[in-house]
DSSP file (Angstrom, degrees, kcal/mol; ACC not computed):
  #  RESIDUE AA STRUCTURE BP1 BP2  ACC     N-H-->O    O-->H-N    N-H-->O    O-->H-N    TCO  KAPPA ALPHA  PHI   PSI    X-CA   Y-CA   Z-CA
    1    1 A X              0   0    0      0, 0.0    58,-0.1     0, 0.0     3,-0.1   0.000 360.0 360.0 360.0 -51.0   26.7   21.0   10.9
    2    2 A X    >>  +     0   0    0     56,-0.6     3,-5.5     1,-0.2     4,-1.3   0.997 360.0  48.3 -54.3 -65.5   27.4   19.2   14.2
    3    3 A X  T 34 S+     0   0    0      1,-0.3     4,-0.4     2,-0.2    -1,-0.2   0.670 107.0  49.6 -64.5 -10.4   24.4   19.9   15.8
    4    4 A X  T 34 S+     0   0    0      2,-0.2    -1,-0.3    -3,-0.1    -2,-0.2   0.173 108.4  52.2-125.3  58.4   22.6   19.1   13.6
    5    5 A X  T <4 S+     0   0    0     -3,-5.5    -2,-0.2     5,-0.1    -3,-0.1   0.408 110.7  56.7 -72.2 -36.6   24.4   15.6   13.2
    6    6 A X  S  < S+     0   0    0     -4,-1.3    -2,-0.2    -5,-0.0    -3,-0.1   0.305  87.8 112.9-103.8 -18.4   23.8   15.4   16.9
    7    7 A X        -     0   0    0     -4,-0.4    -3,-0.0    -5,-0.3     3,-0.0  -0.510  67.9-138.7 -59.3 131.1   19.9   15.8   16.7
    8    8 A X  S    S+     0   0    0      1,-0.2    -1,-0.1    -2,-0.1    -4,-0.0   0.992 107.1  56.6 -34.0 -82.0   17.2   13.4   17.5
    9    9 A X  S    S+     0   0    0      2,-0.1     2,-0.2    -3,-0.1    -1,-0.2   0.567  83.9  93.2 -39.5 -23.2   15.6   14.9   14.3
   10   10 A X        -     0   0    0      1,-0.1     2,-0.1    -3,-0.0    -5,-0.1  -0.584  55.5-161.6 -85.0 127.7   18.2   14.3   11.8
   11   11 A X        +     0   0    0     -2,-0.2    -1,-0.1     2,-0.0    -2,-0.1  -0.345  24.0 162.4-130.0  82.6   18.0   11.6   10.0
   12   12 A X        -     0   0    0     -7,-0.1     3,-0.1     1,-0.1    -7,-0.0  -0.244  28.6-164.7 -58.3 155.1   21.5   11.2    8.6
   13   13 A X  S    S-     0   0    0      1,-0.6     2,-0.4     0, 0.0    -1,-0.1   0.522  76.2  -3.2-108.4 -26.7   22.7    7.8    7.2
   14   14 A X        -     0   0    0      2,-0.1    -1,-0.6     1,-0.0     0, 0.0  -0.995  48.5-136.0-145.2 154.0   26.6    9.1    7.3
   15   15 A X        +     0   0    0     -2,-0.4     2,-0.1    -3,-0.1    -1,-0.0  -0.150  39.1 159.2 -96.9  40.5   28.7   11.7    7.9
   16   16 A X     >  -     0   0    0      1,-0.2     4,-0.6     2,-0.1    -2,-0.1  -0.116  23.7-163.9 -55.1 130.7   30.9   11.4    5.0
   17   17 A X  H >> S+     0   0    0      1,-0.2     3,-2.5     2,-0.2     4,-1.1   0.917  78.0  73.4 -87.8 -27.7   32.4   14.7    4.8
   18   18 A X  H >4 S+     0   0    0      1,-0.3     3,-1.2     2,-0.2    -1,-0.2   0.924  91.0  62.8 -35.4 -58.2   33.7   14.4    1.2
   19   19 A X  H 34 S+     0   0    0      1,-0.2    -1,-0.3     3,-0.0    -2,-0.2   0.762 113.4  33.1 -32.0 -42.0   30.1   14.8    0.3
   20   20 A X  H << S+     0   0    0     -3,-2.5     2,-0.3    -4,-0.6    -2,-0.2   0.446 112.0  56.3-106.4 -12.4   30.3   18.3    1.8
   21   21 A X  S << S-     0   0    0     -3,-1.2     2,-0.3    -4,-1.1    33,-0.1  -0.836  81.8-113.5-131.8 150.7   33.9   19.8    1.3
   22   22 A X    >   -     0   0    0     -2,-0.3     3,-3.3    28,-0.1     4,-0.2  -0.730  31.8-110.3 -80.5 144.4   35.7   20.2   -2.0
   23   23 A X  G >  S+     0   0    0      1,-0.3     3,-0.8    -2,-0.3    66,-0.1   0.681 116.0  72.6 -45.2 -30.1   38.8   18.1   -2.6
   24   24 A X  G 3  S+     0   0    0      1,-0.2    -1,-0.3    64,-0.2    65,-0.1   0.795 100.2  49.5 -67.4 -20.8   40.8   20.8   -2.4
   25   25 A X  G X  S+     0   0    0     -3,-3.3     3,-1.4     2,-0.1    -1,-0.2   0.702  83.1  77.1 -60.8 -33.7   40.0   20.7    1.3
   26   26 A X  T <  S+     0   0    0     -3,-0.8     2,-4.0     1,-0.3     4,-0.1   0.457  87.9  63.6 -72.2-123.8   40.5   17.2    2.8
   27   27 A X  T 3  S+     0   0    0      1,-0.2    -1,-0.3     2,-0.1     3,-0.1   0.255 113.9  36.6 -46.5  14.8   44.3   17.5    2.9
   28   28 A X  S <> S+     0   0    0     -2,-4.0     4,-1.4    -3,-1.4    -1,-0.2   0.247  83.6  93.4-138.9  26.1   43.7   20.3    5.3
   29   29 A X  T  4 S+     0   0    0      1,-0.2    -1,-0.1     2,-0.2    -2,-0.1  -0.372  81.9  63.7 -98.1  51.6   40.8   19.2    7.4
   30   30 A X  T  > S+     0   0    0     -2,-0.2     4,-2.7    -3,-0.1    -1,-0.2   0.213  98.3  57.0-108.6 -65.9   43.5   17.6   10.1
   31   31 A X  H  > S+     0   0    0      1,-0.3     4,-1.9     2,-0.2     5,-0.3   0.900 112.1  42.2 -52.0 -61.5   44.7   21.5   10.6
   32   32 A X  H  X S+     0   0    0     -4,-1.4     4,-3.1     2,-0.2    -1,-0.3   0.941 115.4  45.8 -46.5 -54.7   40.6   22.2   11.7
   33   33 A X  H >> S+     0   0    0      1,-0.2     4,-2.5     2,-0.2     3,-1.6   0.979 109.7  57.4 -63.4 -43.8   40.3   19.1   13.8
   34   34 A X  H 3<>S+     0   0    0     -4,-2.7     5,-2.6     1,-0.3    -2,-0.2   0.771 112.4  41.8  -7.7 -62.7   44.0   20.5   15.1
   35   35 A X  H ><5S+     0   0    0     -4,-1.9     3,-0.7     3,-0.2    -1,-0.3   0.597 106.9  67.8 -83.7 -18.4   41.9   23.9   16.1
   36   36 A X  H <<5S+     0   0    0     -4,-3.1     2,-1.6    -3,-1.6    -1,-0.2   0.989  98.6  42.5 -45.0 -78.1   39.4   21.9   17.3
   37   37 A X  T 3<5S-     0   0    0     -4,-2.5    -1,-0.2    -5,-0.2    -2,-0.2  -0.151 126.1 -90.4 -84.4  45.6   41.1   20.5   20.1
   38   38 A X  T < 5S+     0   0    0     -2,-1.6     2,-0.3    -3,-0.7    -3,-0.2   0.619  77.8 141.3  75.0  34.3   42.7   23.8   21.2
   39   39 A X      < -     0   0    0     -5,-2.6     2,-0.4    -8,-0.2    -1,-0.2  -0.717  56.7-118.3 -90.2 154.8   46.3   23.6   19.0
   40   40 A X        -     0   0    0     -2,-0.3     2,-0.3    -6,-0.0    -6,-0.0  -0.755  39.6-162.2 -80.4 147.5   47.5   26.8   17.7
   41   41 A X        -     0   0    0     -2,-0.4     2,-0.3    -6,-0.0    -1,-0.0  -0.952  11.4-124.4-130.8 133.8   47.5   26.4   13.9
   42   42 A X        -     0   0    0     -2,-0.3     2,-0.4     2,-0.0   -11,-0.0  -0.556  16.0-158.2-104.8-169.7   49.1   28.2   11.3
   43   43 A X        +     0   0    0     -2,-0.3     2,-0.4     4,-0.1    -1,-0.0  -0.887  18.9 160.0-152.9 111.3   47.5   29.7    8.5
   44   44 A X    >>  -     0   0    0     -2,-0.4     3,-2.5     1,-0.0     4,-0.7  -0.916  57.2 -75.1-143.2 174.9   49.2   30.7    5.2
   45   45 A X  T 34 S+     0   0    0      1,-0.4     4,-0.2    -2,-0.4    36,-0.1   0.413 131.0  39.9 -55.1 -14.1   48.5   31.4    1.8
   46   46 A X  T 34 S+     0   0    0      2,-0.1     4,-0.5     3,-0.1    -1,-0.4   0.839 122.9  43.5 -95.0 -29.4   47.9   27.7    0.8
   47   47 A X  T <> S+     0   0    0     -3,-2.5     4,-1.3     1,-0.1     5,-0.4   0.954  95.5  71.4 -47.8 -66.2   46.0   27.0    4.1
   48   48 A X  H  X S+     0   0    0     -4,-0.7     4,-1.2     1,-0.2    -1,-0.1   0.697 100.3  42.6 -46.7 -41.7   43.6   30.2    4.6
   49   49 A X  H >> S+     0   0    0      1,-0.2     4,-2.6     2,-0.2     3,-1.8   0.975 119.9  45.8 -73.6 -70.3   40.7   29.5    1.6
   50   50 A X  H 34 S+     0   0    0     -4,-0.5    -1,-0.2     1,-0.3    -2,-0.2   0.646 116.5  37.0 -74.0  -8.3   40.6   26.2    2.3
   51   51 A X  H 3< S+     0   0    0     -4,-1.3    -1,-0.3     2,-0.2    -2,-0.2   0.304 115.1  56.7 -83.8 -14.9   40.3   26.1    6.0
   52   52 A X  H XX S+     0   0    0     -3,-1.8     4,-1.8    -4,-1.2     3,-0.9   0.881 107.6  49.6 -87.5 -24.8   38.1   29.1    5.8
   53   53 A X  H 3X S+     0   0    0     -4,-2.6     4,-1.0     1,-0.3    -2,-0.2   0.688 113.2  51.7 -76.9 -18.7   35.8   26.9    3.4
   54   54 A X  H 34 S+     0   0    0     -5,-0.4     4,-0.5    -4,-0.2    -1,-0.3   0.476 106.8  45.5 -68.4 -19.7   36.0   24.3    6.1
   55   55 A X  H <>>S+     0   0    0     -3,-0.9     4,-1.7    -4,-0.2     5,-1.2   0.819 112.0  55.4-115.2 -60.2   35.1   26.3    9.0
   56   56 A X  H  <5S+     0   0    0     -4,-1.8    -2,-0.2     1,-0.3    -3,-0.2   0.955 112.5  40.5 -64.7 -44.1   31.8   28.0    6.9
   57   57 A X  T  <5S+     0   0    0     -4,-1.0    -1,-0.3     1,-0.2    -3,-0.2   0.975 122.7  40.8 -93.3 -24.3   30.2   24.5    6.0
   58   58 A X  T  45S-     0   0    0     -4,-0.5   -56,-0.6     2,-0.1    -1,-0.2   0.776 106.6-128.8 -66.4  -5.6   31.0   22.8    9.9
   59   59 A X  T  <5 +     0   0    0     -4,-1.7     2,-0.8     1,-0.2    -3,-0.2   0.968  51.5 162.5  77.3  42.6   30.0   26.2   11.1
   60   60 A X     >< -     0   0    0     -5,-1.2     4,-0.8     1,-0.2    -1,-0.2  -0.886  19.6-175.0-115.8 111.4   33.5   26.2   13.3
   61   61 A X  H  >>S+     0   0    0     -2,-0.8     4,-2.5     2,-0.2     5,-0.5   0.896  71.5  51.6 -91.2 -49.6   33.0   30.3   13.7
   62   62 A X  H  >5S+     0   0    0      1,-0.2     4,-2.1     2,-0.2    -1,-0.1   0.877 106.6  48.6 -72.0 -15.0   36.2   30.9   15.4
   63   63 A X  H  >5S+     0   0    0      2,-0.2     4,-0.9     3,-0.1    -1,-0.2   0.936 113.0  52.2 -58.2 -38.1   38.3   29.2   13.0
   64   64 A X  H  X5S+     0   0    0     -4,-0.8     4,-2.3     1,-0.3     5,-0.2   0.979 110.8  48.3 -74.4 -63.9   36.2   31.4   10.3
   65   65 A X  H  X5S+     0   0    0     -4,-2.5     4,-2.5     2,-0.2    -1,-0.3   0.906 111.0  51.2 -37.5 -56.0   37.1   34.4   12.4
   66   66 A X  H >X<S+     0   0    0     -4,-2.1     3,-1.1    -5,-0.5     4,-1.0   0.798 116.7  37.8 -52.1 -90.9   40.9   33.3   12.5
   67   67 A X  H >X S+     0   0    0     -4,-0.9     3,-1.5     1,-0.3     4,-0.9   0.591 107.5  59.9 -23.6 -64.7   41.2   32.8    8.7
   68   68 A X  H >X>S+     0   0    0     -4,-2.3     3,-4.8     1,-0.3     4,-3.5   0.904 114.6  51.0 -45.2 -66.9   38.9   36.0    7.6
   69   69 A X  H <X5S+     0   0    0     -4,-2.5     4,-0.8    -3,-1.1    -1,-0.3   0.793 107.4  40.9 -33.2 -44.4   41.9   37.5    9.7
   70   70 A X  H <X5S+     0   0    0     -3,-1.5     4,-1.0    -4,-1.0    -1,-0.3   0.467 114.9  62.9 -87.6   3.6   44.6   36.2    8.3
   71   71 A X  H <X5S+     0   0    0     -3,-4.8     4,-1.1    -4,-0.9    -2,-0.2   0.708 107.8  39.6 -88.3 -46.8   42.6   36.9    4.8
   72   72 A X  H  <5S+     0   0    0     -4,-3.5     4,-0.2    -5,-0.4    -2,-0.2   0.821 114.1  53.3 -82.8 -20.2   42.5   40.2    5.2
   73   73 A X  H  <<S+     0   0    0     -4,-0.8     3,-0.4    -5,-0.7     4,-0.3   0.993 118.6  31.7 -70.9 -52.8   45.9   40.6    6.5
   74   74 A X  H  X S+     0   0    0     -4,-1.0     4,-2.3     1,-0.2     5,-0.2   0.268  86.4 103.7 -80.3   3.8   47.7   38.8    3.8
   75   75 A X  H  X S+     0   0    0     -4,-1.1     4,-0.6     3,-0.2    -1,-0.2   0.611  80.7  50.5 -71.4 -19.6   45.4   39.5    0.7
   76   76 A X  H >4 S+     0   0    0     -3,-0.4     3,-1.5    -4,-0.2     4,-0.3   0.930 118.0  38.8 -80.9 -86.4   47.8   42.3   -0.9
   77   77 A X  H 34 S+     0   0    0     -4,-0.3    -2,-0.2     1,-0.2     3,-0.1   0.768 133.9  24.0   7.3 -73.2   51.1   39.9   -0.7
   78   78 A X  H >X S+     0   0    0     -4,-2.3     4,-1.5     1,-0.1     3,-1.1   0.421  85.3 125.5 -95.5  -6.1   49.2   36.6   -1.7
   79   79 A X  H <X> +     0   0    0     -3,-1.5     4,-2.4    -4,-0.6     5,-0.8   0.811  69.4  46.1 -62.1 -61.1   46.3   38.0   -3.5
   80   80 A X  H 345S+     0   0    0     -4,-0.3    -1,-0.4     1,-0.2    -5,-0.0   0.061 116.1  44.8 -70.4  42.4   46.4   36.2   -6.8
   81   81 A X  H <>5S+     0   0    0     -3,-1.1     4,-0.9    -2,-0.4    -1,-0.2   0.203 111.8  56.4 -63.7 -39.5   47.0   32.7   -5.3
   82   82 A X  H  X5S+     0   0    0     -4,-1.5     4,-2.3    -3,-0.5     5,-0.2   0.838 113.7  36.7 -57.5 -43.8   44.4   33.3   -2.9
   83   83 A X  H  X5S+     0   0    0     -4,-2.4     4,-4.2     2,-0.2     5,-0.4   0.860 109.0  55.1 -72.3 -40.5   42.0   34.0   -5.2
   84   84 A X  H  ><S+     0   0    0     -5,-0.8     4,-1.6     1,-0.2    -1,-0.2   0.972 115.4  52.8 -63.8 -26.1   43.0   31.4   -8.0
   85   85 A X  H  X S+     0   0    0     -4,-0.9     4,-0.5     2,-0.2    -2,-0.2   0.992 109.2  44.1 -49.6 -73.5   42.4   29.1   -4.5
   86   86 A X  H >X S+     0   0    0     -4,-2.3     3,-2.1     2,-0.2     4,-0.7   0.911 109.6  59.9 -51.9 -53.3   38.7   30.5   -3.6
   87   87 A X  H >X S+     0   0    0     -4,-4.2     3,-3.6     1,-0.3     4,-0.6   0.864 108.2  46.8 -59.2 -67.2   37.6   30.2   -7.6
   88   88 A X  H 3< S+     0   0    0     -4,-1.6    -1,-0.3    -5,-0.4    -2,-0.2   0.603 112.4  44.6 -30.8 -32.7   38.3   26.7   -7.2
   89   89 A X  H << S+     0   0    0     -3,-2.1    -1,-0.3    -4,-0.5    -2,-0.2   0.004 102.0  75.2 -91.6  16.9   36.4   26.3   -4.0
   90   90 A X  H X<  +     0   0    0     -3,-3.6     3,-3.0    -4,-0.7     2,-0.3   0.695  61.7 108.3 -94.8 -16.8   33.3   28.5   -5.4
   91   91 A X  T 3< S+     0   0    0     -4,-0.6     3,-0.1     1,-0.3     4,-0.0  -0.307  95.6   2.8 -87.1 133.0   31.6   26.0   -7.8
   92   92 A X  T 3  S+     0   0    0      1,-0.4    -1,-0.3    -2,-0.3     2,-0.2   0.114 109.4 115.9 107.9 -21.8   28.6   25.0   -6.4
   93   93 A X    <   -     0   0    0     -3,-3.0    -1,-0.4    -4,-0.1    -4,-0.0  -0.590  64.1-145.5 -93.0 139.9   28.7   27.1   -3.3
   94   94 A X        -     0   0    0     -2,-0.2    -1,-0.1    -3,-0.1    -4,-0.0   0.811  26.2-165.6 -24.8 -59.6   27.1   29.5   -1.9
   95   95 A X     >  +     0   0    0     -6,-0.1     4,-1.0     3,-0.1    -2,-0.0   0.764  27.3 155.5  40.0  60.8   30.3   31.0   -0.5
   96   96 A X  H  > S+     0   0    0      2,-0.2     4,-1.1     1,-0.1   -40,-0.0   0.966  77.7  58.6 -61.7 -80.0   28.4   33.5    2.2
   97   97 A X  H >> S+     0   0    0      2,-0.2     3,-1.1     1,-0.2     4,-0.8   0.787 103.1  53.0 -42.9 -45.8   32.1   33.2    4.4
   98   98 A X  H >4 S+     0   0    0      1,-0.3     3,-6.7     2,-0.2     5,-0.2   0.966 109.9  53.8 -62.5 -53.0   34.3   34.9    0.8
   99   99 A X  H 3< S+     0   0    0     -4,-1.0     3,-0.5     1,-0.3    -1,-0.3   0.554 103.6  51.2 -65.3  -8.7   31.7   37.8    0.9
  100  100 A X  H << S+     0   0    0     -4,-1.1    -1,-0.3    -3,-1.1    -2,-0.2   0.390 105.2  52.9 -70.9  -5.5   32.3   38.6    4.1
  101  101 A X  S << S+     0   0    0     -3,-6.7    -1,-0.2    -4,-0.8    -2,-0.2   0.441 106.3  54.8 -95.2  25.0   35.9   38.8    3.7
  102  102 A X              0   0    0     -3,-0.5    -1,-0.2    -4,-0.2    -2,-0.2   0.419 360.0 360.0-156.0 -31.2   35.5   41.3    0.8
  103  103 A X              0   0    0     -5,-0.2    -2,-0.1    -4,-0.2    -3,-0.1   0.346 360.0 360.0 -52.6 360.0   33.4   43.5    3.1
């Protein structure tokens, strides 16, 4: 997503990110920039789906790494919250990052 924001070739007119994230995401995209700029972040059962759906469409692979961890860890516990989260963040996607946590 950055890079190619950051390309001579691209010829974006914005970078709204709304366009790209489901709503249920902006109220945690401050936690991402967080782990962007090297804070520890935590990640719990309302966090993980929607910061892992955040990390798959910027491409932010070690956040995606963190979450799938903390996905797999907590999925017995949290599972039907997690889930009822993810169906909400499926429509329209692809959602290549859930089927790797399912692996």
């Amino acid at each position: 997503f950055f890079q190619a924001h950051f390309n001579r070739g691209f010829k974006a007119t914005c970078t709204d990110l709304t366009d790209v994230l489901p709503l249920a995401c902006h109220e945690h995209f401050g936690a991402c920039l967080d782990f962007l700029y090297g804070q520890e972040i935590k990640l719990d059962k309302f966090s993980v789906v929607p910061l892992l759906k955040i990390a798959d469409a910027l491409q932010v692979e070690a956040l995606a790494s963190k979450a799938k961890r903390a996905l797999q860890k907590s999925v017995p516990a949290s599972a039907p919250h997690m889930f009822a989260r993810a169906r909400e963040l499926q429509e329209g996607d692809d959602d290549r990052c859930m089927s790797e946590v399912q692996e």
